[in-house]
Each structure stands twice: as C-alpha cells, then as structure tokens.
Residue frames as a rotation matrix with the C-alpha (Angstrom) as fourth column:
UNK 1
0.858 0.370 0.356 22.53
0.491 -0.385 -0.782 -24.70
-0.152 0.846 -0.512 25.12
UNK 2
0.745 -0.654 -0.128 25.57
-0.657 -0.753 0.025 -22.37
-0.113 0.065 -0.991 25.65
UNK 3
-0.289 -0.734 0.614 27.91
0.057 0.627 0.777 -25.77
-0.955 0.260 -0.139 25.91
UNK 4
0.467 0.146 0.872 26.55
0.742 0.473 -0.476 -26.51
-0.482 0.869 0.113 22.30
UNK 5
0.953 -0.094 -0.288 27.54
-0.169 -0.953 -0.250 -22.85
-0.251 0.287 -0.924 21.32
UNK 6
0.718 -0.623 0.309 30.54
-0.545 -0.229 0.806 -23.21
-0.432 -0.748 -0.504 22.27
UNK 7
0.070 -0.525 0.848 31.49
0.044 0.851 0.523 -26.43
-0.997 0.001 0.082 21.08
UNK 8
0.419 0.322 0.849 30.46
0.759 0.390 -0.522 -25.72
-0.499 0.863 -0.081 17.97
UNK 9
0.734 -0.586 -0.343 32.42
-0.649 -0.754 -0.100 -21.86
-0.200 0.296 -0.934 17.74
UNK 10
0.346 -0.652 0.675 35.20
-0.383 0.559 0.736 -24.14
-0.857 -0.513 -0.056 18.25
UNK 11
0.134 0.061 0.989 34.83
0.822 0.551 -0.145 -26.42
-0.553 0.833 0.023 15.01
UNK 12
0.811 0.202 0.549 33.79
0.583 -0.352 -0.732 -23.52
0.045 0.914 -0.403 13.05
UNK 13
0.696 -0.617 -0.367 36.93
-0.290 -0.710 0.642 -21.69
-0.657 -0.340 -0.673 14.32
UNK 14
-0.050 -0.823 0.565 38.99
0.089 0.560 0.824 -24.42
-0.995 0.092 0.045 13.00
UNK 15
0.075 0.168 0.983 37.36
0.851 0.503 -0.151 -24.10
-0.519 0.848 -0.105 9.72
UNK 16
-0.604 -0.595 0.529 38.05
0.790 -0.532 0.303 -20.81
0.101 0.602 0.792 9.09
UNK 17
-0.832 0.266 0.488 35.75
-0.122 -0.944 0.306 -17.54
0.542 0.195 0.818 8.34
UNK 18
0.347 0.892 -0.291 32.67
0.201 0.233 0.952 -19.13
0.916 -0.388 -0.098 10.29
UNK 19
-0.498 -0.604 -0.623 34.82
0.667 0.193 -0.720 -18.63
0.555 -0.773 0.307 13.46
UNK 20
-0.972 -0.234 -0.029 33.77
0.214 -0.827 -0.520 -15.07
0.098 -0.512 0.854 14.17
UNK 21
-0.702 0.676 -0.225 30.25
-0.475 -0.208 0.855 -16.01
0.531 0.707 0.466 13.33
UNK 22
0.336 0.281 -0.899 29.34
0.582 0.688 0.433 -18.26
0.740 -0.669 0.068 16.21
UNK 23
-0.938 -0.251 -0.239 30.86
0.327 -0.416 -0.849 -15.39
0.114 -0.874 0.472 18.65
UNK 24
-0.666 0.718 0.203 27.10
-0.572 -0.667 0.478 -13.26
0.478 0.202 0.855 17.72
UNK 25
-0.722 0.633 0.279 24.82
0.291 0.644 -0.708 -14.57
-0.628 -0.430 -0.649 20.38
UNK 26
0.096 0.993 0.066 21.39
-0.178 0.082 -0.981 -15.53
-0.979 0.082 0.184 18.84
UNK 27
-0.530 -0.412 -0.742 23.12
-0.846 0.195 0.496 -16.81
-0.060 0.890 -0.451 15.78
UNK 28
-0.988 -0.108 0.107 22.64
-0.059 0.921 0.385 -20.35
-0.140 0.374 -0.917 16.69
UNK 29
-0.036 0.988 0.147 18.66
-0.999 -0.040 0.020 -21.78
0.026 -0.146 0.989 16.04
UNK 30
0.031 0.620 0.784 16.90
-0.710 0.566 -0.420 -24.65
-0.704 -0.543 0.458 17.36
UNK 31
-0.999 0.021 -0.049 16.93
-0.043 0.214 0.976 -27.68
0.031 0.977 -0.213 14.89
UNK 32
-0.192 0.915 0.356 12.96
-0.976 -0.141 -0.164 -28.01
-0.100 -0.379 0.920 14.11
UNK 33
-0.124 0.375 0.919 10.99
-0.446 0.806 -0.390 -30.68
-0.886 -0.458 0.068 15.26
UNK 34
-0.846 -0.004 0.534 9.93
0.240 0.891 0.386 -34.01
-0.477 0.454 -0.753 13.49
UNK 35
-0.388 0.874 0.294 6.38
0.869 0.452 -0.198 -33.32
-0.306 0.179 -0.935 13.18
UNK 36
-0.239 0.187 -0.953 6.65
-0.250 -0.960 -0.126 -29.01
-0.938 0.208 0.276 12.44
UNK 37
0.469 0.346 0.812 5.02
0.740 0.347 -0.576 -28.47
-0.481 0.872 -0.094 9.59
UNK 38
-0.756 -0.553 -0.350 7.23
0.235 -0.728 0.643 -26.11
-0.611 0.404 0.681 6.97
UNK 39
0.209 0.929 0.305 3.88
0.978 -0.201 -0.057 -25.26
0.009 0.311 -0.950 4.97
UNK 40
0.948 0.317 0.025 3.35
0.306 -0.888 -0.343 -21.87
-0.086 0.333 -0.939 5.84
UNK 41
0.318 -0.801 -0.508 7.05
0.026 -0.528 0.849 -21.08
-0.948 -0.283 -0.147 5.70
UNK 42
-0.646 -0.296 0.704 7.17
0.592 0.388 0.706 -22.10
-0.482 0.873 -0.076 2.37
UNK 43
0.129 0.394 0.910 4.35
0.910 -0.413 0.050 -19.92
0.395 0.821 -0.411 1.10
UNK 44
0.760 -0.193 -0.621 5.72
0.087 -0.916 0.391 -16.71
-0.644 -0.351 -0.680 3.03
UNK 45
-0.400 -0.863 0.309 9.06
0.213 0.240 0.947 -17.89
-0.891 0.445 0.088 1.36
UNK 46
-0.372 0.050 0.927 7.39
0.912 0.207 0.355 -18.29
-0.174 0.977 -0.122 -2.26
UNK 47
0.851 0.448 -0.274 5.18
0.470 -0.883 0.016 -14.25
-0.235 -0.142 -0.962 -1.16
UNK 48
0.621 -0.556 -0.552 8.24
0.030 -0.687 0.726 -12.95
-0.783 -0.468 -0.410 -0.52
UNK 49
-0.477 -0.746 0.465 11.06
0.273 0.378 0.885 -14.36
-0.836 0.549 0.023 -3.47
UNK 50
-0.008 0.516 0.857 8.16
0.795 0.523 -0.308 -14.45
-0.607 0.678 -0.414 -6.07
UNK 51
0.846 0.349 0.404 7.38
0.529 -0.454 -0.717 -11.06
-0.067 0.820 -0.568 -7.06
UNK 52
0.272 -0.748 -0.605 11.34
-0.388 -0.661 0.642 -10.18
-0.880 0.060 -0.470 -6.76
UNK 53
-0.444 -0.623 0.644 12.25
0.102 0.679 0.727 -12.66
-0.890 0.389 -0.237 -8.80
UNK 54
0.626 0.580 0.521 9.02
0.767 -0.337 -0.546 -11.38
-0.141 0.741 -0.656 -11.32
UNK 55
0.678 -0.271 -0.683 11.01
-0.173 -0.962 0.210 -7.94
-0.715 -0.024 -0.699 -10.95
UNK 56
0.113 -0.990 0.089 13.88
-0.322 0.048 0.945 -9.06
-0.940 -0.136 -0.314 -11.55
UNK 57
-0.289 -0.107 0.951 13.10
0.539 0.803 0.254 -10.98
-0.791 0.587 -0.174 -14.58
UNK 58
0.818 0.490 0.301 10.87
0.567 -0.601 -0.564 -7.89
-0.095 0.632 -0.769 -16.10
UNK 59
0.665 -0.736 -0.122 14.02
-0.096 -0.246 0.965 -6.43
-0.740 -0.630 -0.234 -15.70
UNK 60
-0.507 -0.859 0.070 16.55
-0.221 0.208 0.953 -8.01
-0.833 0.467 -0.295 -17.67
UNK 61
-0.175 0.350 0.920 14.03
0.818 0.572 -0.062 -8.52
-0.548 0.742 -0.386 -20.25
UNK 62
0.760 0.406 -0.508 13.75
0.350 -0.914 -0.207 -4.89
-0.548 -0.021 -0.836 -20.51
UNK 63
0.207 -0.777 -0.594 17.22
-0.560 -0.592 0.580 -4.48
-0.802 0.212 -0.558 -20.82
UNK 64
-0.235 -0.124 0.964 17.54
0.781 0.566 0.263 -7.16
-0.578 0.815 -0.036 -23.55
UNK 65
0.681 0.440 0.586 14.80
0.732 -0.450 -0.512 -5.03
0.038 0.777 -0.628 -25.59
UNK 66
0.891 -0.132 -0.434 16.65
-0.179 -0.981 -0.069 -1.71
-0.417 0.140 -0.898 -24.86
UNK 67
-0.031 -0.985 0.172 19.87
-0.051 0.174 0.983 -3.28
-0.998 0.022 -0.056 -26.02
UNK 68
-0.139 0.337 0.931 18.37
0.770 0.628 -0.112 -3.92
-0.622 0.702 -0.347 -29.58
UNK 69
0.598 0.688 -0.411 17.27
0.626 -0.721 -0.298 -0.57
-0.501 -0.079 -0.862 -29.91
UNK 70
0.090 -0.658 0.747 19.08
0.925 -0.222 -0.307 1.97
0.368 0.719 0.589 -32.29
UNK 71
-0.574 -0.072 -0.816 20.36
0.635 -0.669 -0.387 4.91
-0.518 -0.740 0.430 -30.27
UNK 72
-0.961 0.216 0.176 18.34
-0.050 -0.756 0.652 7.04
0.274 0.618 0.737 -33.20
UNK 73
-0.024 0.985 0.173 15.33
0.323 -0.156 0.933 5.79
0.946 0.078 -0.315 -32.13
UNK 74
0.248 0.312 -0.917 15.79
0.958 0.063 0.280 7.14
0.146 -0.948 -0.283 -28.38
UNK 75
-0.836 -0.524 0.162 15.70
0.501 -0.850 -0.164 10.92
0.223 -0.056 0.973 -27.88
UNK 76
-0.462 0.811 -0.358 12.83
-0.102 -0.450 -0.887 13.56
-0.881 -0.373 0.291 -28.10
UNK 77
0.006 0.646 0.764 10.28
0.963 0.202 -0.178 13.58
-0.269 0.737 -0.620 -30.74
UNK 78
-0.911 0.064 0.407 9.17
0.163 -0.852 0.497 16.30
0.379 0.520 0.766 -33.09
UNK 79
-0.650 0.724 -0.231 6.68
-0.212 -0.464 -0.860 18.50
-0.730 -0.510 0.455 -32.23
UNK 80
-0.474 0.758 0.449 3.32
0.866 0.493 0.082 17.29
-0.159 0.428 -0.890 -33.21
UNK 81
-0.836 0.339 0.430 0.89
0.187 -0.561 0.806 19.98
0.515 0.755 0.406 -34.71
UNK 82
-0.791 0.599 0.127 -1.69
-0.211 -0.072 -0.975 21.17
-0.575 -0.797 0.184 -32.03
UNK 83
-0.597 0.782 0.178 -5.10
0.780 0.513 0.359 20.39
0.189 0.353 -0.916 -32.76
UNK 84
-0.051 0.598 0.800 -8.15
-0.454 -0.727 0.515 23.34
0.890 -0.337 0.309 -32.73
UNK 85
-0.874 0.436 0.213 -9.48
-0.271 -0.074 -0.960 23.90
-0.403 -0.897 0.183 -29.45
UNK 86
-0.737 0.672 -0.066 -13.05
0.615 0.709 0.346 22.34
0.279 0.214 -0.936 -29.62
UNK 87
-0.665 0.608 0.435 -15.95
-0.738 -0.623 -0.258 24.99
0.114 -0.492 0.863 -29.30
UNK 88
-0.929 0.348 -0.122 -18.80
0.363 0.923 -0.130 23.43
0.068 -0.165 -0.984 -27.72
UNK 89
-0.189 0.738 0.648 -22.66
0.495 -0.498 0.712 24.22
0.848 0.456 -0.271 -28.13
UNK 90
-0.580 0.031 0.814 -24.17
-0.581 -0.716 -0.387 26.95
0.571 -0.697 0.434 -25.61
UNK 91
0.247 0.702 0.668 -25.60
-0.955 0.059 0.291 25.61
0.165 -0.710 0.685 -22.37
UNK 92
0.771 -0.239 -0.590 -22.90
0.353 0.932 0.084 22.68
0.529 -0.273 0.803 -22.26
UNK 93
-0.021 -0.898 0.439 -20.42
-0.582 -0.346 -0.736 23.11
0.813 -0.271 -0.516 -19.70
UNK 94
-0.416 -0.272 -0.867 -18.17
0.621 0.612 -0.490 21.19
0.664 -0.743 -0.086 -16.97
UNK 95
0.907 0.421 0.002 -19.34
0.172 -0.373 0.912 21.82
0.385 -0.827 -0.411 -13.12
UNK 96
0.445 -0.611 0.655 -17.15
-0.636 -0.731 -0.249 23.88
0.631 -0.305 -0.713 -11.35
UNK 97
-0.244 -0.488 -0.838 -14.24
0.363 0.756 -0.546 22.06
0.900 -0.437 -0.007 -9.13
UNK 98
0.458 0.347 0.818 -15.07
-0.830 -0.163 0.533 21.29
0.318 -0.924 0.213 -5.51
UNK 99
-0.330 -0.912 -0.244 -13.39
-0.461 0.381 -0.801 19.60
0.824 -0.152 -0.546 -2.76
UNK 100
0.308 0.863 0.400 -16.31
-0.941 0.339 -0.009 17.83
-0.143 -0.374 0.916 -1.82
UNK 101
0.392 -0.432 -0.812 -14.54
-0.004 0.882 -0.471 14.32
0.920 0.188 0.345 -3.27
UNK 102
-0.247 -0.915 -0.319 -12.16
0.174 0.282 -0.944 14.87
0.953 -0.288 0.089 -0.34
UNK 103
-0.488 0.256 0.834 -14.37
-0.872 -0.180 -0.455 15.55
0.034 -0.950 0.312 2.35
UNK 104
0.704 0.704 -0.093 -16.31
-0.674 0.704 0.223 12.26
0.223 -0.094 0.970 1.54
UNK 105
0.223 -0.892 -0.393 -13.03
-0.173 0.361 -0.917 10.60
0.959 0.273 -0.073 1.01
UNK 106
-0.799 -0.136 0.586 -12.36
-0.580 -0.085 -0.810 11.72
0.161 -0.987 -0.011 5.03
UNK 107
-0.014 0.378 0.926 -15.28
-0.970 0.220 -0.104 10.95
-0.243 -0.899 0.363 6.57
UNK 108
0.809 0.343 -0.477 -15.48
-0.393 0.920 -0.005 7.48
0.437 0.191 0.879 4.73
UNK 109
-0.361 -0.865 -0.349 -11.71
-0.115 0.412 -0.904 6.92
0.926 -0.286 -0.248 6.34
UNK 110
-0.686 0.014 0.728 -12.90
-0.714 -0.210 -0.668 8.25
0.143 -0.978 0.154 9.64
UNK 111
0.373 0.925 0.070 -15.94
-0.928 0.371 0.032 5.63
0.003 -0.077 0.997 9.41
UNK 112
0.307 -0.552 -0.775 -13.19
-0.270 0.731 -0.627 3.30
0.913 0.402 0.075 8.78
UNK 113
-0.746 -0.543 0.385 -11.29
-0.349 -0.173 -0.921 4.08
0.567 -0.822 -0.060 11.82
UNK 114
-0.404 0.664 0.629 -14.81
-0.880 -0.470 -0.069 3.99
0.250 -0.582 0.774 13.57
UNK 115
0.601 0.769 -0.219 -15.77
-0.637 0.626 0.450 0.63
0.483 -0.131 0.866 12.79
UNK 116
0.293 -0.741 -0.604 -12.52
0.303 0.671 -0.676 -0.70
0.907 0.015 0.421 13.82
UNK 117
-0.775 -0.163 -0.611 -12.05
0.579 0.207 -0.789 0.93
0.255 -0.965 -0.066 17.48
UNK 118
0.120 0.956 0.267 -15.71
-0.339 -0.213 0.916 1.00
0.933 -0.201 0.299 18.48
UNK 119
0.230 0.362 -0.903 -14.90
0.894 0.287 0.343 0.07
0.384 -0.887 -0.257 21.80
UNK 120
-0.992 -0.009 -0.129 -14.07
0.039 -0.972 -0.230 4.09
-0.123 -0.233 0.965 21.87
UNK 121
-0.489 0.797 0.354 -17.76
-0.173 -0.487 0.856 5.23
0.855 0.357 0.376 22.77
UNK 122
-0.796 0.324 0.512 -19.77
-0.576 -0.667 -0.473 6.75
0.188 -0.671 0.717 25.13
UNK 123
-0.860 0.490 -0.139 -21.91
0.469 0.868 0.163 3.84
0.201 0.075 -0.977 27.04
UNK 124
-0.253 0.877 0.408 -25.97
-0.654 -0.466 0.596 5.13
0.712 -0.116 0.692 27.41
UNK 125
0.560 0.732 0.388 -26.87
-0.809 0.383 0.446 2.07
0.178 -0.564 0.806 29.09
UNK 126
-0.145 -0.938 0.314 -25.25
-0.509 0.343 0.790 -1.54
-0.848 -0.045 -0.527 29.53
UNK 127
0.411 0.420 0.809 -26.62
0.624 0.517 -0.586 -2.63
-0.665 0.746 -0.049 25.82
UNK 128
0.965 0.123 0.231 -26.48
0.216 -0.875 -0.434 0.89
0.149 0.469 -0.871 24.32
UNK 129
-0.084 -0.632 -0.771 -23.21
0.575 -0.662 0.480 2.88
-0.814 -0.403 0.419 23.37
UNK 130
0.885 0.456 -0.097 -22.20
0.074 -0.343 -0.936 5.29
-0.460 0.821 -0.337 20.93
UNK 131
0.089 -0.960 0.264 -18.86
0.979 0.133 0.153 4.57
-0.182 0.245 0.952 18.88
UNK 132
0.522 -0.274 -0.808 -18.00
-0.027 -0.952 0.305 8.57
-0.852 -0.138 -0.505 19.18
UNK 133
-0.654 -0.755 0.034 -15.23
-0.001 0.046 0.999 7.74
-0.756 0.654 -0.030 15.82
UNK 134
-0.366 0.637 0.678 -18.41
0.927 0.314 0.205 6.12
-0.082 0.704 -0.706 13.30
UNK 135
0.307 0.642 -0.702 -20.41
0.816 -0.557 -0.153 8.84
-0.489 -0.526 -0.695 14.61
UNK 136
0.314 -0.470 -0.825 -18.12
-0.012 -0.871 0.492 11.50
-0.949 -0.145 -0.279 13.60
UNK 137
-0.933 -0.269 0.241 -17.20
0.199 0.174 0.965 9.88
-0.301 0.947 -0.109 10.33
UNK 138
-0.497 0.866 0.049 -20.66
0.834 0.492 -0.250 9.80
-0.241 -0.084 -0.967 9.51
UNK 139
0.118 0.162 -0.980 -20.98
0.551 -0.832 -0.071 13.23
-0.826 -0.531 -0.187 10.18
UNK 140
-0.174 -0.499 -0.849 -18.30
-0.559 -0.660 0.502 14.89
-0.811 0.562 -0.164 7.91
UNK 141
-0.949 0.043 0.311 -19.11
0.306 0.351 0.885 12.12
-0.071 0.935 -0.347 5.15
UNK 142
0.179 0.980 0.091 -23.07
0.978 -0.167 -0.127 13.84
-0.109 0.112 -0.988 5.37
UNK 143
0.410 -0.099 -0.906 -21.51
0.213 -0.956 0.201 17.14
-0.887 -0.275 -0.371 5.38
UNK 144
-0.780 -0.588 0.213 -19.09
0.195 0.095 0.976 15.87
-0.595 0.803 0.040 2.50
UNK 145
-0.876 0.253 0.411 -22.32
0.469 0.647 0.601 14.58
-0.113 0.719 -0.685 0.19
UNK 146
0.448 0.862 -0.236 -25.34
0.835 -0.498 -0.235 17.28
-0.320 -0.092 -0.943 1.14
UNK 147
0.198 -0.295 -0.935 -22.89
0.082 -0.946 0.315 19.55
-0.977 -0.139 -0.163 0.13
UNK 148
-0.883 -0.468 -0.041 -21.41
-0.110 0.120 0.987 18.43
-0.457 0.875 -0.157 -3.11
UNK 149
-0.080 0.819 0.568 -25.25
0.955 -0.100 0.278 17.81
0.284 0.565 -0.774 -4.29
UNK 150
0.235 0.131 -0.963 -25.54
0.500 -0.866 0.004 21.63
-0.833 -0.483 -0.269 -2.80
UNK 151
-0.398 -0.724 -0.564 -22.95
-0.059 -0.593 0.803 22.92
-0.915 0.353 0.194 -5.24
UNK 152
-0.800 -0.086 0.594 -24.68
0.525 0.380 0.762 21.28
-0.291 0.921 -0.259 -8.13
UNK 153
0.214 0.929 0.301 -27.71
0.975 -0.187 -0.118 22.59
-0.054 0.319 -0.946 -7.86
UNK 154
0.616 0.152 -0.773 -26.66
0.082 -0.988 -0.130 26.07
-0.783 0.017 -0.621 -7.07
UNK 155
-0.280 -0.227 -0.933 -24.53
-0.579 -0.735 0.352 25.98
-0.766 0.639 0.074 -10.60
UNK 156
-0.483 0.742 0.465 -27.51
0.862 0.496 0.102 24.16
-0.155 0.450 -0.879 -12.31
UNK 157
0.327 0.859 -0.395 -29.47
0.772 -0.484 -0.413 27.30
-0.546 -0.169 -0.821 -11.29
UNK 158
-0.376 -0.490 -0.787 -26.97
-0.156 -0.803 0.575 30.11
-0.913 0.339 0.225 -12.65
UNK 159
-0.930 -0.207 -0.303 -27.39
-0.321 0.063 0.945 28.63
-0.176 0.976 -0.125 -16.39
C-alpha cells in the first residue's frame, strides 16, 4: 500500500499542484470493488446536495424578484389606524396563564428518555423491573395534567 503511495506522489509531483497532496497520509482510498453496490451512496449523495441545491435555487429566484422591485416600494409603511379594542359580554373571559403546558411537555420528554433506556431500573424479581426514568416521567406528566385541570376548575369557581 505505502509503495503505491509513493509511486503515485511521484507522478503527481511531476504534474504539478497534486504533488503536495499525496504527501497527507489517508488521502489515498481503496478503488471499490466489482460487485459494491453505490445505491445507498447515491441516495445519501442526492439527501445531502438536494435540499442545498433547493436553497440555493429559492435563492437566486428571490433575488431575481427583488431585483425587479422599485426601491419605492421597499421601506416602512404608514401607520395603519388602530382598530377599537373589542368589549366582550360579562361572564366571557380567557383562563388565566399556567405553566402546566410545560410541565406535561417535561414529563412527556422524560417518558421519552424512559422508554428508550429502560434497561435503567430497579429489578423486583427476574421477570419484574421498574424502568426508574418512565416511572418518573409518568409522575411529573400526572402532576403536569391533575394540575392544569386543578387550575381550571378553581378559576371556573371564582366567576
């Protein structure tokens, strides 16, 4: 392998800028077999290229449009005229904000986490464990949801 290196810095020496390129060990690569299939390299290749090349294209099509544009239309607008403030009838009104969304939000992650490394848990027997992570998600996502129906009811009751 290293003769081939070699021989081949050589050539590429003679040929100019490729010289210093063949000094960089792990440049060279393998040629691939007869029978390799290039399949999946081709659709990692087409994953990868595709949505630049979408970018890229939304892109310059943008800039076309903005080139068209008359600098008059691009600046700030006039102020629009405000609109009344709606009044709304007695005994309609929004529920008060709570950060109940984000405690369910947790424990459904932590239930995540749980079902994925369940071999963390606490064996009872050799059938029986408990995934200690699920368990715990579980928890705070019942703590999340007995609460947040909690809150409603207690400002249901006020009105």
């Amino acid at each position: 392998m290293s003769q081939r290196i070699l021989a081949w810095s050589r050539q590429a020496a003679r040929r100019g800028w490729l010289g210093g390129l063949a000094l960089v060990p792990g440049v060279g690569q393998e040629a691939a077999a007869a029978g390799v299939d290039l399949g999946p390299l081709l659709i990692v290749a087409v994953a990868l290229l595709g949505p630049i090349l979408l970018g890229l294209g939304i892109a310059f099509i943008s800039w076309l449009i903005s080139r068209g544009t008359p600098p008059a239309v691009v600046g700030p607008q006039p102020p629009k005229p405000t609109k009344p403030r709606e009044t709304l009838p007695p005994g309609v009104h929004l529920p008060p904000p709570s950060s109940r969304p984000l405690v369910l939000a947790l424990g459904t992650t932590v239930i995540s986490f749980g079902i994925v490394l369940r071999g963390l848990a606490i064996p009872i027997t050799d059938e029986i464990s408990i995934p200690i992570i699920l368990v715990l998600g579980l928890l705070i996502f019942a703590w999340g949801l007995f609460g947040w129906i909690r809150d409603d009811y207690r400002a249901a009751d006020k009105h």
